[in-house]
DRENFI-83767 format. One record per atom (N, C-alpha, C): x, z, y. Coordinates in steps of 0.1 Angstrom, whole numbers, plus 5000, padded with zeros to 4 digits. Atoms other than C-alpha are relative to their C-alpha. Layout:
XZY
...
//
This chain:
500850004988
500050005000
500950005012
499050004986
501349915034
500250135011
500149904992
501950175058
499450015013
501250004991
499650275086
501049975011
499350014987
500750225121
501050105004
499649874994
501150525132
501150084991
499549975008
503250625099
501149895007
498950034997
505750345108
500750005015
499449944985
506050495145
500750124997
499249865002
507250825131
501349994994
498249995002
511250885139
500250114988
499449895012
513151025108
501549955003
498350044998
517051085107
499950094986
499750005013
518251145071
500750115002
498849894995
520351465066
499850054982
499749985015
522151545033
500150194998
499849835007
521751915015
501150004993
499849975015
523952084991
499550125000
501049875006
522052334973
500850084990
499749895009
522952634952
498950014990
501450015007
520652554924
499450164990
500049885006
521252924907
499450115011
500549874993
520653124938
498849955009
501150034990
517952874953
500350005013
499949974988
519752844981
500649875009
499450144999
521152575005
501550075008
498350024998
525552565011
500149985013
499350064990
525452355036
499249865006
500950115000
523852055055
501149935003
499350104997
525751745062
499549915013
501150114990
524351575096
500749915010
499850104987
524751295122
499750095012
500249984984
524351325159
498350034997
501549994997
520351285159
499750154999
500349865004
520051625139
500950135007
499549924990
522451815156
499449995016
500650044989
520951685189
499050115005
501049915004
517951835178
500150145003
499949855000
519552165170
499850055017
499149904985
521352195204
498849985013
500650044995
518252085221
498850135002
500949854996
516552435214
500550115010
499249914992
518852585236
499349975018
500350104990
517352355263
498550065007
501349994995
513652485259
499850125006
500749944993
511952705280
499450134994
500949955010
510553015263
498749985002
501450095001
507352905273
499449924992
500350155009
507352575257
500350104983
499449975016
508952775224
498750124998
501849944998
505653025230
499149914995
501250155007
503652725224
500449914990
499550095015
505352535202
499450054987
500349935014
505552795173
498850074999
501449995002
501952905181
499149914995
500550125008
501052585165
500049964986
500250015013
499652535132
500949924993
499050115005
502652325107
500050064990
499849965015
503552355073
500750194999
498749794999
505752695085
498450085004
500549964990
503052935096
500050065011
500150014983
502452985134
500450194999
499549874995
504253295149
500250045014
499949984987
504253505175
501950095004
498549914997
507853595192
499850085009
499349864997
508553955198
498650025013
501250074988
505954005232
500249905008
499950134990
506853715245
498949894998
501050075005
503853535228
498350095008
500849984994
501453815243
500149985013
499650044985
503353755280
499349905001
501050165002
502153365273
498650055002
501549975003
498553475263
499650075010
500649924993
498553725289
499649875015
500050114991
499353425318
498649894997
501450015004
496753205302
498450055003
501549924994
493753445303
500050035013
500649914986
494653565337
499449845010
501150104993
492153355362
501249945013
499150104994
494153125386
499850055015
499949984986
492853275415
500950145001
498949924995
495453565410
501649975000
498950084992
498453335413
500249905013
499350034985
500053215446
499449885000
500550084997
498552895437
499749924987
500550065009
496852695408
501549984992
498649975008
500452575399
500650064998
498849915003
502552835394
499250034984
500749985014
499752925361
500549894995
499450065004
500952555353
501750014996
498849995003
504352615357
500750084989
499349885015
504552895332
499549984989
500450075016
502152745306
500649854998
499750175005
503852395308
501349995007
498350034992
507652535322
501349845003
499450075000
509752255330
501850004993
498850025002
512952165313
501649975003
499550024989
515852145334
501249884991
499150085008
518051925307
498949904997
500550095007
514851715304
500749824994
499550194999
516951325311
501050024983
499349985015
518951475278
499150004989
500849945014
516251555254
498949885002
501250085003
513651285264
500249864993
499950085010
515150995244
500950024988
499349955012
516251215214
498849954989
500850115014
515151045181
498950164994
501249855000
513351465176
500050075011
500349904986
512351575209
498750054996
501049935000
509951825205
499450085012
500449994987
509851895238
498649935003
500950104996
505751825245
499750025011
500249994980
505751875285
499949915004
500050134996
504851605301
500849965010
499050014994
507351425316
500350005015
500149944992
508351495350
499749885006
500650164991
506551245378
499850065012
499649994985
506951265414
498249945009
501250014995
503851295440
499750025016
499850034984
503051245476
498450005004
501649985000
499851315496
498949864998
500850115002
496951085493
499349975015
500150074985
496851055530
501349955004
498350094999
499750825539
500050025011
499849964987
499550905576
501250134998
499349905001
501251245562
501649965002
498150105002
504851055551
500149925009
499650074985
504650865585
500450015010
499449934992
505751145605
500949995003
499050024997
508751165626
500950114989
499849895010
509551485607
499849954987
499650015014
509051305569
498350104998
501549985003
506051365545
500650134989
499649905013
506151605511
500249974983
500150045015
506851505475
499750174990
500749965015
505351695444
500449994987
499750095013
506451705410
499150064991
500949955007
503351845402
498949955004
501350074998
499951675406
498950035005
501249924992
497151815430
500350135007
499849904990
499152065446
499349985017
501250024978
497652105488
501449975006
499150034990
499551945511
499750095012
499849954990
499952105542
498749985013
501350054995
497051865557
498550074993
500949945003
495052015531
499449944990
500350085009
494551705511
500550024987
499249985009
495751695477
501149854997
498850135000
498951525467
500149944986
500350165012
497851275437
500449885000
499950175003
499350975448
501250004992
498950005014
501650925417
501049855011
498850094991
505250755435
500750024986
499049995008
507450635409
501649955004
498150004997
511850645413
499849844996
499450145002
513250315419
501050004988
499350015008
515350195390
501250035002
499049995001
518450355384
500550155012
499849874991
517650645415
500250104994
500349835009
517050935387
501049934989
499149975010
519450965360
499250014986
500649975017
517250945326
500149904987
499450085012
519250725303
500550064992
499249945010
520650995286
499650004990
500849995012
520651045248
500750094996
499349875007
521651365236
501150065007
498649894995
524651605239
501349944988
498949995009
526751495208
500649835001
499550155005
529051165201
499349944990
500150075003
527850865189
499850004984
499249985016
529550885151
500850134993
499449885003
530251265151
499150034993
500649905011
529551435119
499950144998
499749845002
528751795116
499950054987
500649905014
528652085087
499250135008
500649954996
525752285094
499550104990
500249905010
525552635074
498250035003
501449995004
522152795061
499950115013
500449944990
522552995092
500349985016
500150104987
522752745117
501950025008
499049994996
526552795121
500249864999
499550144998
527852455129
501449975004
498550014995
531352305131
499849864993
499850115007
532851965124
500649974991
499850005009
533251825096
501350014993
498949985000
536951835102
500650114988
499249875009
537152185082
498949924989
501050015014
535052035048
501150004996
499249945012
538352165028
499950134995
500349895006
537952485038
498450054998
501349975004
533952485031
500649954984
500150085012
534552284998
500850124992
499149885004
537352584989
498850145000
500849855002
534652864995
498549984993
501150075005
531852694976
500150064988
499549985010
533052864942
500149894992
500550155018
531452644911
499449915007
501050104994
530552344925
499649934987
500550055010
529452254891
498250065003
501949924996
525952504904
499549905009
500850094987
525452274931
499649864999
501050164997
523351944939
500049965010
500350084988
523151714968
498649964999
501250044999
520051624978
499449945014
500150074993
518951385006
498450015009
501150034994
515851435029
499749955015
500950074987
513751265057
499550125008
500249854991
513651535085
499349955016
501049964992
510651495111
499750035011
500249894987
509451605147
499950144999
501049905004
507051815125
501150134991
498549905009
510451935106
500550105004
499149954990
512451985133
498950165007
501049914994
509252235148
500150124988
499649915011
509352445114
501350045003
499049944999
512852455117
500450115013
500049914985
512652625155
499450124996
501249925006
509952835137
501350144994
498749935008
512652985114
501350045004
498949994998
515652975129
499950115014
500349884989
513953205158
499650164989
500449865006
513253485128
501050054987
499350015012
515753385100
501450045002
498850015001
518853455089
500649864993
499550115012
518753145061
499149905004
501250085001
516152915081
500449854995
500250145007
517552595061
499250054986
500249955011
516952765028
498350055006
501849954997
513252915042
499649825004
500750154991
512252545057
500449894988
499650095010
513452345026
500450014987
500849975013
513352544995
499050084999
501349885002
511152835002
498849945005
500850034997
509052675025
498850065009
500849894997
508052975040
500950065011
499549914985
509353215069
500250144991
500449855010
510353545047
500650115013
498949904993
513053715074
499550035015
500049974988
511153835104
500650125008
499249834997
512754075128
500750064999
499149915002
515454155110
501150074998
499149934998
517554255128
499550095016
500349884987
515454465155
500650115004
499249844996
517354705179
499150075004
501349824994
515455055187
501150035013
499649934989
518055095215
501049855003
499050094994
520254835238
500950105009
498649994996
523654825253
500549935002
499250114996
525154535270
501350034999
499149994992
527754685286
500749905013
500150054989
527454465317
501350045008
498650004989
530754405338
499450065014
500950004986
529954585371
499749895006
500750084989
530154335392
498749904997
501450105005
527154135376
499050125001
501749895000
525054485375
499250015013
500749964988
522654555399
500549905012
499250104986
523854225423
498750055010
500950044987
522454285457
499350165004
500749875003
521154615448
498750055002
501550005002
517554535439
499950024984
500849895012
515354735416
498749935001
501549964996
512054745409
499150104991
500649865005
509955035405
498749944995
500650035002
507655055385
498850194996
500649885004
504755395370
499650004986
500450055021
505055415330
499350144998
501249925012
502355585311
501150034988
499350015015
504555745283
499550164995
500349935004
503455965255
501250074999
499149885002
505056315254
500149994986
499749955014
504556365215
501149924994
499150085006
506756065207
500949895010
499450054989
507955945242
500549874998
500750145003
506555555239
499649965016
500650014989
505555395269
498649914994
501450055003
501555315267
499949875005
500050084994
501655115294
500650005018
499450014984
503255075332
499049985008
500450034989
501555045367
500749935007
498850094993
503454725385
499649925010
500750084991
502854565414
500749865001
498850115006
504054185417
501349984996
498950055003
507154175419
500650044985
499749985016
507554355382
499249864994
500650145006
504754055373
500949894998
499750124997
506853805385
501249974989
498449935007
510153955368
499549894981
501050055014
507753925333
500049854999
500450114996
506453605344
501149884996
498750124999
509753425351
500949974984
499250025012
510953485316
499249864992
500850125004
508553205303
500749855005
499650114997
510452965324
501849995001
498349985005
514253075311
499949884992
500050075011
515852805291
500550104990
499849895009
516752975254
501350005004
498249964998
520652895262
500650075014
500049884989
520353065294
499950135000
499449865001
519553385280
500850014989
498349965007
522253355255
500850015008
499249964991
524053325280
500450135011
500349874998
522853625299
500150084988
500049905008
523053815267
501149964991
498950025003
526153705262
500149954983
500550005017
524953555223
499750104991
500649895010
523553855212
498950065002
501249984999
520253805215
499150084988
500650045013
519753885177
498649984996
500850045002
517153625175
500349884987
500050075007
517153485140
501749955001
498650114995
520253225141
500249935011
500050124987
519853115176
501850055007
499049914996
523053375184
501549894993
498950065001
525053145159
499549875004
500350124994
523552805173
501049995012
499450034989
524852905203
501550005002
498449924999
528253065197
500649854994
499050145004
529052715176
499749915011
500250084987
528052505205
501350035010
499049944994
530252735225
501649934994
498850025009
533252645198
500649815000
499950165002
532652265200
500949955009
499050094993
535252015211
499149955009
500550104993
533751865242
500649894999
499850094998
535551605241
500149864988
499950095013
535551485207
498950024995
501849995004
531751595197
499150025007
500750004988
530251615230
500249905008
500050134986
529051345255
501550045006
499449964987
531051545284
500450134998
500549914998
532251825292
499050055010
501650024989
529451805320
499050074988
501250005003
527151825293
500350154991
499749845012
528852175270
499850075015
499849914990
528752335304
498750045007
500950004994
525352245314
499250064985
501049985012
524252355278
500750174996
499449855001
526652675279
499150095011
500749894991
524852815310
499149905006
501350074994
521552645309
499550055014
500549964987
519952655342
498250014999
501750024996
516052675357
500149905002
500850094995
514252405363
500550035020
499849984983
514652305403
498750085001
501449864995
511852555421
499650074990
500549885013
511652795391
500650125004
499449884994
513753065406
499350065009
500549944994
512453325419
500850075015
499549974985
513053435455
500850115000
499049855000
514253815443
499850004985
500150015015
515153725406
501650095001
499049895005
517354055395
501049914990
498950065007
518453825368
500649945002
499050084993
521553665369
499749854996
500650135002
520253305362
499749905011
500250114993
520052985384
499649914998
501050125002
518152705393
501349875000
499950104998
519552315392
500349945012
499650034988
521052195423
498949885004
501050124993
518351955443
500949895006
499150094995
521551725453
499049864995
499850115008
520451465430
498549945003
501549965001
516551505439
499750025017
500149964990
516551565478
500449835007
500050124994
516051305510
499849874991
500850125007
514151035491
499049965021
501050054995
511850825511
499449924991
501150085010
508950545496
500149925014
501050114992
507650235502
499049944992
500950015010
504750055489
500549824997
499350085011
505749735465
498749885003
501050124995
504049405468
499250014990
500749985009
502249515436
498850115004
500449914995
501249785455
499750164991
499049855007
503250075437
500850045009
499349924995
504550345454
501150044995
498150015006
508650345449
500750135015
498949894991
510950645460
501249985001
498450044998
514350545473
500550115010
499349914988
517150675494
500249905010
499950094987
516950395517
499350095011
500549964989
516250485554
499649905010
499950134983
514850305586
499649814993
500150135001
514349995561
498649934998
501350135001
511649685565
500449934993
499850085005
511749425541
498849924995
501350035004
509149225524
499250084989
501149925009
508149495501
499450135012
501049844990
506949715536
500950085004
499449904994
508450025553
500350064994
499449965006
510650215541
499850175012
500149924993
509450575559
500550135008
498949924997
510950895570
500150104987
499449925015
512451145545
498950064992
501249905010
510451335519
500950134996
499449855008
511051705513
499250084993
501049945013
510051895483
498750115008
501049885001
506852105484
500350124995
499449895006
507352465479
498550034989
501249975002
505052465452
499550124995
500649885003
504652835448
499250065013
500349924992
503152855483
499049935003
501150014999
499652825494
499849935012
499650104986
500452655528
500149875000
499350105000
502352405516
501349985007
499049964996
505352555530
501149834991
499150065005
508552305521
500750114993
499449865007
511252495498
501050055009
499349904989
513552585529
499250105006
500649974997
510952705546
499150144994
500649905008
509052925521
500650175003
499649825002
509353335522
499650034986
500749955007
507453365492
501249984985
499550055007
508853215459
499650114986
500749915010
506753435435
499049874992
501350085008
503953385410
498950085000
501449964996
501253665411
499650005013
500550004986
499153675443
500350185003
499549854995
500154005464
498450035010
499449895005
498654215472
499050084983
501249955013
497554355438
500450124985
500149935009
497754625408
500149944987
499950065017
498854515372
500350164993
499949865014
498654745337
500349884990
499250055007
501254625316
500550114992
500049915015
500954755278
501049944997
498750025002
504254785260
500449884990
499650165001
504054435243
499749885010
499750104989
503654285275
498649885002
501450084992
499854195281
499850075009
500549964986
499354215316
499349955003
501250014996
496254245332
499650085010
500349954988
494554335364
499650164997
500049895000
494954715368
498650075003
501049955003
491854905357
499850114995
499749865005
490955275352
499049974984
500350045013
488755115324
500649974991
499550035004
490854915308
501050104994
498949865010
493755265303
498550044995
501049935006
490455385291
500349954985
500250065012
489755135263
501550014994
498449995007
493755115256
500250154995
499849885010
493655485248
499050054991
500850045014
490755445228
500349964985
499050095012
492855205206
500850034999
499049935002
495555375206
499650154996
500449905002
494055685197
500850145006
499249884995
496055885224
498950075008
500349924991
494856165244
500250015012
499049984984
495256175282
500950125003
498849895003
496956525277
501449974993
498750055008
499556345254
500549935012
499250074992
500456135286
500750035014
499549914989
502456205317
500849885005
499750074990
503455995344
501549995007
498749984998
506755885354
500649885004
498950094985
509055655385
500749984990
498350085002
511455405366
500149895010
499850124995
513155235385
501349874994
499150085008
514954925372
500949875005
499150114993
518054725379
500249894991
499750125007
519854445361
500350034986
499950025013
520854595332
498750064995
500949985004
517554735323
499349844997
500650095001
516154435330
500349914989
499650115014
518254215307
499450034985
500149945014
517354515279
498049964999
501050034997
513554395289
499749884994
499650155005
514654045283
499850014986
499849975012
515754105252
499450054990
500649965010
513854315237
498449945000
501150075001
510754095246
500149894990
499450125010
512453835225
499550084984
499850005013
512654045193
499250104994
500949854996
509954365199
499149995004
501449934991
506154445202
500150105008
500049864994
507254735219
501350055008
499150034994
509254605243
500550095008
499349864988
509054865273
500650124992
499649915004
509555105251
501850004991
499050025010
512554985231
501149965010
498950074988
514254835264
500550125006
500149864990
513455185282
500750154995
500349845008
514155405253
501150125007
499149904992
517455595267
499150045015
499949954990
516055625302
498950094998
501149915007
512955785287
500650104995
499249915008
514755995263
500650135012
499249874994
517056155293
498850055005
501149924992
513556215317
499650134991
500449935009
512456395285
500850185002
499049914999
515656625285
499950085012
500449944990
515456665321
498850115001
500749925007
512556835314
499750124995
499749875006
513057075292
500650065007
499349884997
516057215308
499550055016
500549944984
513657275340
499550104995
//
């Protein structure tokens, strides 16, 4: 029988097993560029996007990571009218990629965000100004007139950079361990030497998927062996496990506390086993929360210096780290931009504690448009020009699109995501919701605590807290508590010896 359409549209890259047929287990994978691509392409996503992803029904079943899946769900349900502006709820359920021109013609991009497109108001008087009009890279934001900005302007050929294909060479072969440790194939003497009996083992050849590659993310965020779970087992067995009950960076001063911003917050924690219930936070803790949704994953490796222990992403990264740029990497441009992934442009927050940065807008700034004898609107860096395709207008500068004005991003004060001024109750897997004496009601309901069990208590929190927040949202229902636990612990002590 012939094959359906749609079956011979689906990309596959081939990638060789050896198996340990006695312990059921897999040695080692053998892969091209494509599948490595792939790997290194999780580093790339967004925890948002990887929120959604693995909440998605596939052969693996759908999982939630650490509270970072109720963070998601919490964003979601909350109503749009308590963010700064319609988009910013987009931005965190549909984060942007900041390595997208890399991952959008990879043979497994699993990246489903829609790809980024450029926008200008739908009054063209606006961009006529001596002062320059507004571009958009989000669709119905308010322009400043008040109109919305839907007129879809697409980049002249060759202005934006999105030819790229991947991060690895061409004809570079990797060995890819059952725990996502990766190196080149260079050392297969000393793999072949620690293999014992290779009389136990088999080769085995499979066709590996979008839908693969999505399982594999699945796994490799809870596993220690996600080749062996995603290709003999079939299943997800290793959640969690390696959960810390207490963090410790040890943060270099000068990275702690940059700038010497905090933010306070009022935690609900039980006395009988000193847990936090739930916190009292006013935006700026929201936003803190919030902005984690639009980290890339190799950014907080990077911030957590690879010791996120999330599954195998710790060795994904650390072998990426190890790689020859020059001989299994495009660039080094490109191990540098994947060693300390960035934000998305305008994803940074205005007072982000964390140490994390956005994208330089060099590449993306002073555009103008004109309209095409087809009558397509084209974004160039031409200025001042008439031709037969029409006027070429005054500059275009980004929309700030976290602000309700339509502030530009110089301009902006704000650079948040909840609307101010307002009360949040944030339970210790990190569903936040509009602050309600009901709501602690119903949650000590369900919790079957007593209000006598609880007692009130000022943290305030710098950068290393915060990273231990990070972190333990990654790999913890019980995040505040497990991030907090020492500073809890001493209040405790304090205490007593009053």
């Amino acid at each position: 029988m012939a094959a359906s359409a749609t079956e011979e549209q689906v990309e596959v890259v081939t990638l060789r097993l050896v198996i340990d047929e006695a312990k059921n287990k897999v040695v080692f994978a053998h892969a091209g560029k494509d599948f490595v691509d792939a790997l290194l392409s999780f580093l790339t996503l967004p925890l948002g996007t990887i929120a959604r992803l693995v909440a998605n029904e596939s052969n693996i079943e759908k999982c939630s990571i650490g509270s970072l899946s109720s963070l998601y769900e919490s964003v979601a349900n909350l109503e749009a009218k308590h963010f700064l502006t319609e988009t910013c709820k987009e931005m965190l359920l549909q984060p942007r990629n900041s390595m997208e021109s890399y991952c959008q013609n990879l043979k497994l991009n699993i990246d489903d965000t829609e790809k980024m497109k450029y926008f200008i108001c739908e009054k063209r008087e606006c961009s006529r100004t001596e002062s320059g009009g507004l571009l958009s890279t989000y669709r119905n934001t308010r322009c400043t007139c008040g109109k919305l900005m839907n007129r879809e302007i697409s980049p002249e050929k060759g202005l934006i950079r999105n030819n790229n294909e991947g991060f690895c060479q061409e004809l570079a072969t990797f060995i890819v361990f059952d725990d996502l440790k990766v190196m080149s194939d260079n050392f297969q003497g000393s793999v072949i030497l620690g293999i014992g009996d290779v009389n136990a083992t088999k080769e085995v050849t499979i066709n590996v998927t979008k839908s693969v590659i999505v399982d594999l993310l699945k796994c490799s965020l809870f596993s220690r062996t996600p080749l062996t779970d995603l290709f003999l087992r079939k299943k997800l067995l290793h959640r969690n496990s390696q959960l810390r009950t207490e963090f410790d960076f040890n943060i270099g001063e000068p990275e702690v506390n940059v700038g010497g911003q905090t933010i306070k917050v009022k935690a609900m924690v039980t006395k009988s086993n000193s847990k936090i219930l739930y916190v009292l936070a006013e935006e700026d803790f929201v936003d803190f929360l919030f902005s984690f949704l639009t980290f890339p994953l190799g950014g907080v490796e990077q911030m957590l210096k690879g010791n996120s222990c999330l599954g195998s992403i710790d060795n994904l990264y650390k072998s990426m780290v190890d790689l020859d740029c020059y001989r299994y990497l495009k660039s080094p441009e490109v191990k540098d931009k994947l060693v300390n992934c960035l934000l998305a442009h305008q994803f940074k927050l205005k007072k982000q504690i964390l140490p994390i940065d956005e994208v330089l807008t060099s590449d993306f700034s002073c555009y103008s448009y004109y309209l095409s004898n087809n009558y397509t609107f084209y974004l160039t860096k031409l200025r001042g020009y008439s031709g037969q395709y029409g006027s070429v207008y005054a500059p275009l500068s980004y929309l700030e699109l976290q602000s309700s004005t339509g502030d530009t991003y110089d301009s902006c004060g704000g650079r948040g995501f909840a609307k101010s001024p307002s009360l949040y109750m944030v339970t210790d897997d990190l569903v936040v919701t509009l602050n309600s004496p009901i709501s602690a009601i119903s949650l000590l309901k369900e919790s079957r605590i007593s209000p006598s069990d609880l007692e009130e208590r000022d943290i305030s929190i710098d950068q290393k807290e915060a990273l231990n927040i990070l972190n333990a949202s990654l790999i913890s229902s019980s995040a505040l508590t497990n991030a907090l636990s020492q500073y809890i612990k001493h209040i405790k002590v304090e205490n007593i010896s009053h």
